[in-house]
VOSEPA-539998 format. One record per residue (C-alpha): x, y, z. Coordinates in Angstrom, 1 decimal. Layout:
+--------+--------+--------+
!      x !      y !      z !
+--------+--------+--------+
!      X !      Y !      Z !
...
+--------+--------+--------+
END
This chain:
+--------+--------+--------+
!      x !      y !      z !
+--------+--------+--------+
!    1.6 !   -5.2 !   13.7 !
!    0.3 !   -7.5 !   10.9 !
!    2.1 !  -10.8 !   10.9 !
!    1.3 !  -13.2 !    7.8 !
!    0.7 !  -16.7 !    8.1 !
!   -0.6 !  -19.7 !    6.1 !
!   -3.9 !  -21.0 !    6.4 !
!   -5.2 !  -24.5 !    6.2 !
!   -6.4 !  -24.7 !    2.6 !
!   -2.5 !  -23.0 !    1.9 !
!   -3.7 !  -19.4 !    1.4 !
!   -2.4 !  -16.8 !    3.3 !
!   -4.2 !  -14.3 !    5.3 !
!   -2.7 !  -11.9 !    8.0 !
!   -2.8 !  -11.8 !   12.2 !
!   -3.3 !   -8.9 !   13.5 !
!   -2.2 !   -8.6 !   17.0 !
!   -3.8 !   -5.4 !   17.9 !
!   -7.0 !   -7.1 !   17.7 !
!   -5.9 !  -10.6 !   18.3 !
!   -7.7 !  -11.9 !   16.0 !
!   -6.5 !  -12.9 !   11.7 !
!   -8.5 !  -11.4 !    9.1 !
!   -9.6 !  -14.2 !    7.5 !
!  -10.5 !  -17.9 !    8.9 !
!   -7.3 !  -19.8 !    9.8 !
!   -9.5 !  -22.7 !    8.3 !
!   -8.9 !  -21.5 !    4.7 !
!   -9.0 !  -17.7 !    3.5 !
!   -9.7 !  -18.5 !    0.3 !
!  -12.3 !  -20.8 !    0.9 !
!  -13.9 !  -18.6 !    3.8 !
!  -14.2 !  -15.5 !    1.6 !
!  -15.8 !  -17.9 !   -2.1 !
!  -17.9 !  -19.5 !    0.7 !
!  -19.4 !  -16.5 !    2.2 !
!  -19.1 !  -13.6 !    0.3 !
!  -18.9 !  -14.4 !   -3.4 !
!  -20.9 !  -17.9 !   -2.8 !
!  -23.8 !  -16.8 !   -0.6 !
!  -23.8 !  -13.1 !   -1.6 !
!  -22.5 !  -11.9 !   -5.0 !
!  -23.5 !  -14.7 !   -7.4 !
!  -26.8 !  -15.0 !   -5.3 !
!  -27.5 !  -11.7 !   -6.2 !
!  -25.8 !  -11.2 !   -9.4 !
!  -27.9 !  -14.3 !  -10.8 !
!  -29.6 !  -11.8 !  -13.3 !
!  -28.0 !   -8.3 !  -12.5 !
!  -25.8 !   -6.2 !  -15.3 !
!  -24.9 !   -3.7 !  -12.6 !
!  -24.4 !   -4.5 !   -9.0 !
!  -23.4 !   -1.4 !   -6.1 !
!  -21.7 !   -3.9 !   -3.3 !
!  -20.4 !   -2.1 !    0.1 !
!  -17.7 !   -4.1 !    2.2 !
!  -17.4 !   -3.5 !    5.8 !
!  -13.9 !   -4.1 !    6.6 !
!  -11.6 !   -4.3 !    3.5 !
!   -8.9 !   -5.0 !    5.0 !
!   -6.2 !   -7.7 !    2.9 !
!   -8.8 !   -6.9 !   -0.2 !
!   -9.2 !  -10.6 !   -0.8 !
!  -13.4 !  -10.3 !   -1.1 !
!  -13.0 !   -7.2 !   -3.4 !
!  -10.3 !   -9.0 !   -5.8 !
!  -12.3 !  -12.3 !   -6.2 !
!  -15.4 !   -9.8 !   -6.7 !
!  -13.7 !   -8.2 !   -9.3 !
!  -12.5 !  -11.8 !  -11.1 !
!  -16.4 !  -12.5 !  -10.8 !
!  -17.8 !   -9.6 !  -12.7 !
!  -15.5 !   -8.8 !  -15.4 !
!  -16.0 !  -12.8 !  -16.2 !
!  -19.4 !  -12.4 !  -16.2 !
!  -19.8 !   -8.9 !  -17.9 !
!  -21.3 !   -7.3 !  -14.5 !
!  -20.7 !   -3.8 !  -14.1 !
!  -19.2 !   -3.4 !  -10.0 !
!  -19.2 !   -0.5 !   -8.2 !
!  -17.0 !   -1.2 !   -4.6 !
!  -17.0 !    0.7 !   -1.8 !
!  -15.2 !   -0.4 !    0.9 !
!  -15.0 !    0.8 !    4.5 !
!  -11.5 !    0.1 !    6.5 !
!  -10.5 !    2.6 !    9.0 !
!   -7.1 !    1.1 !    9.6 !
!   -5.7 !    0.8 !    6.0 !
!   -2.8 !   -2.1 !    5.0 !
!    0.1 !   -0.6 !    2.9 !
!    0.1 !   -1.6 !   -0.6 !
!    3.8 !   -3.8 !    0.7 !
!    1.6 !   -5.8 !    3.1 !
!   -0.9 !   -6.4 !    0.6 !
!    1.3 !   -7.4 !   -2.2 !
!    3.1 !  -10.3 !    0.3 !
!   -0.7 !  -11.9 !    0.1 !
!    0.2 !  -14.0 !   -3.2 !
!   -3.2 !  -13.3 !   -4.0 !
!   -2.5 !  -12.1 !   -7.3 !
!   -2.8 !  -16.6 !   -7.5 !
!   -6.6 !  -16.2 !   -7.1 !
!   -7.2 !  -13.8 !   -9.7 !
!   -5.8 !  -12.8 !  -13.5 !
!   -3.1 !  -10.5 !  -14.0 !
!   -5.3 !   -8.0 !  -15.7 !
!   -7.6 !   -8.0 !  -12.3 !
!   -4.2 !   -8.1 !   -9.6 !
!   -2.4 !   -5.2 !  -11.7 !
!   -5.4 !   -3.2 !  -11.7 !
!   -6.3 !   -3.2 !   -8.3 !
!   -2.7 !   -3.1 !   -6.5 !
!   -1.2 !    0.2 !   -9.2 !
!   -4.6 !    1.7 !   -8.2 !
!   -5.2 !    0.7 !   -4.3 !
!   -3.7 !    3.8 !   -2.6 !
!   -5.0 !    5.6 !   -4.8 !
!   -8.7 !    4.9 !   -4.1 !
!   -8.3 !    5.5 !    0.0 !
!   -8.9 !    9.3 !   -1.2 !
!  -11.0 !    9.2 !   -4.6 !
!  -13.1 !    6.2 !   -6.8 !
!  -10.8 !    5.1 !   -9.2 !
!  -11.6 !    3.3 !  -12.5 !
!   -9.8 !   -0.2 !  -12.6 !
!  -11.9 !   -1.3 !  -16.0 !
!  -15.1 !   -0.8 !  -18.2 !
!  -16.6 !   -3.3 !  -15.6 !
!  -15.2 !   -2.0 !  -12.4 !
!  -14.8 !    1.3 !  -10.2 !
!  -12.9 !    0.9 !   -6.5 !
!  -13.4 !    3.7 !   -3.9 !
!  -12.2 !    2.7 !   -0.1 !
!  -13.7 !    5.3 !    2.7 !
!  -10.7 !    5.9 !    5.1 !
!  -13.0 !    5.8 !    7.9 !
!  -14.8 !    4.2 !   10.5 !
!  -18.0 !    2.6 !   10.0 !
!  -20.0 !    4.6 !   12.5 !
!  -18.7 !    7.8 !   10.4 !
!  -19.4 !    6.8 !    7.2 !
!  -21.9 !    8.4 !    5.0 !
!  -23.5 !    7.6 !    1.9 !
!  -25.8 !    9.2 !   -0.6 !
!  -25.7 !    6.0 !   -2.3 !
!  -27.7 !    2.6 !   -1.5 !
!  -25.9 !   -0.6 !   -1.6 !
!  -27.8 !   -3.8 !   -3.3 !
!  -25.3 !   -5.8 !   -1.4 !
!  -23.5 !   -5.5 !    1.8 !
!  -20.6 !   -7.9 !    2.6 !
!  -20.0 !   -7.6 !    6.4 !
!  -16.2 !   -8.9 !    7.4 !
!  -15.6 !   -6.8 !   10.3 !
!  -13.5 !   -8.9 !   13.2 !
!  -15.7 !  -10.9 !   15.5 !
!  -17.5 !   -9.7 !   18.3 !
!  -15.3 !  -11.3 !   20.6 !
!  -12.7 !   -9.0 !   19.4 !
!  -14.3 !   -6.0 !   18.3 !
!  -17.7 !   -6.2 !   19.9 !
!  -18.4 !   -2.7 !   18.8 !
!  -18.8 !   -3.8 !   15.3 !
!  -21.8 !   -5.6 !   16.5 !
!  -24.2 !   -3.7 !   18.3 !
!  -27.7 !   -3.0 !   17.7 !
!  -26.7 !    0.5 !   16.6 !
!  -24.2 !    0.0 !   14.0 !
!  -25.7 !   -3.3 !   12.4 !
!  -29.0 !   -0.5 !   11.9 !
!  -26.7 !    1.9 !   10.5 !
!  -25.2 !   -0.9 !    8.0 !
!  -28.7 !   -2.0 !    6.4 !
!  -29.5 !    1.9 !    5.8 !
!  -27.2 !    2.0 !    3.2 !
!  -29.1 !   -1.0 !    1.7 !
!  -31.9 !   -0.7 !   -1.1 !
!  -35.1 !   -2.6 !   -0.6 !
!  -33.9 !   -6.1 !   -1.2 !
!  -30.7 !   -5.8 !   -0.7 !
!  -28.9 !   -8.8 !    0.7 !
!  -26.3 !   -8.7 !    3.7 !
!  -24.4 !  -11.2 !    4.7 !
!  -21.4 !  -12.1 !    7.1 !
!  -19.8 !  -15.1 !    8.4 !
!  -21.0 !  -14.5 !   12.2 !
!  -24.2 !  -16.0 !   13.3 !
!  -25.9 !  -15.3 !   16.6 !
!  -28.9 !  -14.5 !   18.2 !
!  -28.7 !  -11.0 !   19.1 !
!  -27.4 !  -10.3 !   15.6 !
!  -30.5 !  -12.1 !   14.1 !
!  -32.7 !   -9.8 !   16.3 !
!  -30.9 !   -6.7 !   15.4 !
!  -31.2 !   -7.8 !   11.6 !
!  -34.9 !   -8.4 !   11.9 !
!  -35.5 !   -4.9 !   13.5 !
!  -34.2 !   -3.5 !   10.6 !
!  -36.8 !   -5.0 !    8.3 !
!  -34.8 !   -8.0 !    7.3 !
!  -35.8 !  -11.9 !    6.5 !
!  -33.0 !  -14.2 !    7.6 !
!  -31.6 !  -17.4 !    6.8 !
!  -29.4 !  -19.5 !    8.3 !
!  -26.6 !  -21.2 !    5.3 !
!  -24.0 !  -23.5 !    6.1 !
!  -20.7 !  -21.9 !    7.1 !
!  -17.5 !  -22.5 !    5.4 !
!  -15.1 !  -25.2 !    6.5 !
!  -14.2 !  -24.8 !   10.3 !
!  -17.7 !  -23.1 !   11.1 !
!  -21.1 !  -24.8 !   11.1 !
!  -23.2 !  -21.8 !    9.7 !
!  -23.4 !  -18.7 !    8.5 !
!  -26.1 !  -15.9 !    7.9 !
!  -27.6 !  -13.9 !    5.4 !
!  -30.1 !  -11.2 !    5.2 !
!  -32.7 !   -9.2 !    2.7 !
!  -34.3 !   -6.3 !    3.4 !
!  -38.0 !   -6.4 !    3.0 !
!  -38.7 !   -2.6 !    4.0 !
+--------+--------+--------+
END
């Protein structure tokens, strides 16, 4: 069960008591996900890009992939999504978000009429922007396609530790092209090390509020 609550910047995010764990920081959702994701990652990346191929590890509420969305078709960037979230949210649970706030109607309407609809196929949501969510787990996904970008949001390793192994962290950068970036709000050591085996440079960034850093990666190999 998914239980929605307010966090501290007033946007909402959900706790999931399966896991024990919320799905965004209870420090600020909306400030977690422009911090790390669309901050450190997208418009790092995107600084000269027309086309950018991002894959999200744990969609989940959709928050990363609707401000994503807002960022490209603002700045004429063709996306092409691809989430991964084994455990889908309805489209009811989603809509109770309010983050139709964050982004314009055009971008809300188009994702939210579309969202069930790309758990089975890629759907076209504009000229700028295609959605496909894999109904899977992250162990079983396959991809012909490489990723310039990965945004990793699965729940922490104290909560889902096998999100975080050596193993599956290797399997994540394969679907990355040489110099692709990854990023995640989790820093540790043993992270780092499993990053770095993969042929990846890391830095250490400032985390958003309620977290004192945060890492990201580009593959060198």
């Amino acid at each position: 069960m998914n239980i929605l609550t307010q966090t501290a910047d007033g946007s909402n995010t959900l706790y999931n008591q399966e896991i024990g764990e919320h799905y965004h920081s209870s420090h600020g959702a909306l400030q977690e996900s422009k911090h790390v994701f669309i901050g450190a990652g997208l418009q790092f990346i995107t600084q000269e890009a027309k086309e950018i191929n991002i894959l999200e590890v744990g969609f989940g509420t959709g928050l990363n992939f609707l401000l994503s969305f807002a960022h490209c078709e603002e700045n004429h960037i063709k996306l092409n999504y691809t989430g991964i979230e084994a455990y889908p949210l309805t489209e009811s649970i989603i809509a109770q978000t309010g983050y139709m706030d964050y982004v314009s109607h055009a971008v809300w309407e188009n994702f939210i009429k579309n969202y069930e609809l790309s758990l089975s196929q890629t759907q076209v949501l504009s000229s700028l922007c295609e959605l496909k969510i894999a109904h899977t787990t992250l162990s079983d996904f396959i991809s012909e396609a490489k990723f310039d970008l990965i945004y990793y949001d699965a729940f922490s390793v104290r909560h889902q530790p096998e999100m975080w192994t050596n193993e599956i962290i290797a399997h994540s950068c394969n679907f990355l092209k040489p110099g692709g970036v990854f990023v995640t709000y989790a820093i540790t050591g043993n992270l780092k090390r499993a990053l770095k085996a993969c042929g990846m440079t890391i830095e250490k960034l400032p985390g958003a509020p309620g977290k004192r850093e945060m890492l990201r990666a580009t593959k060198i190999i």
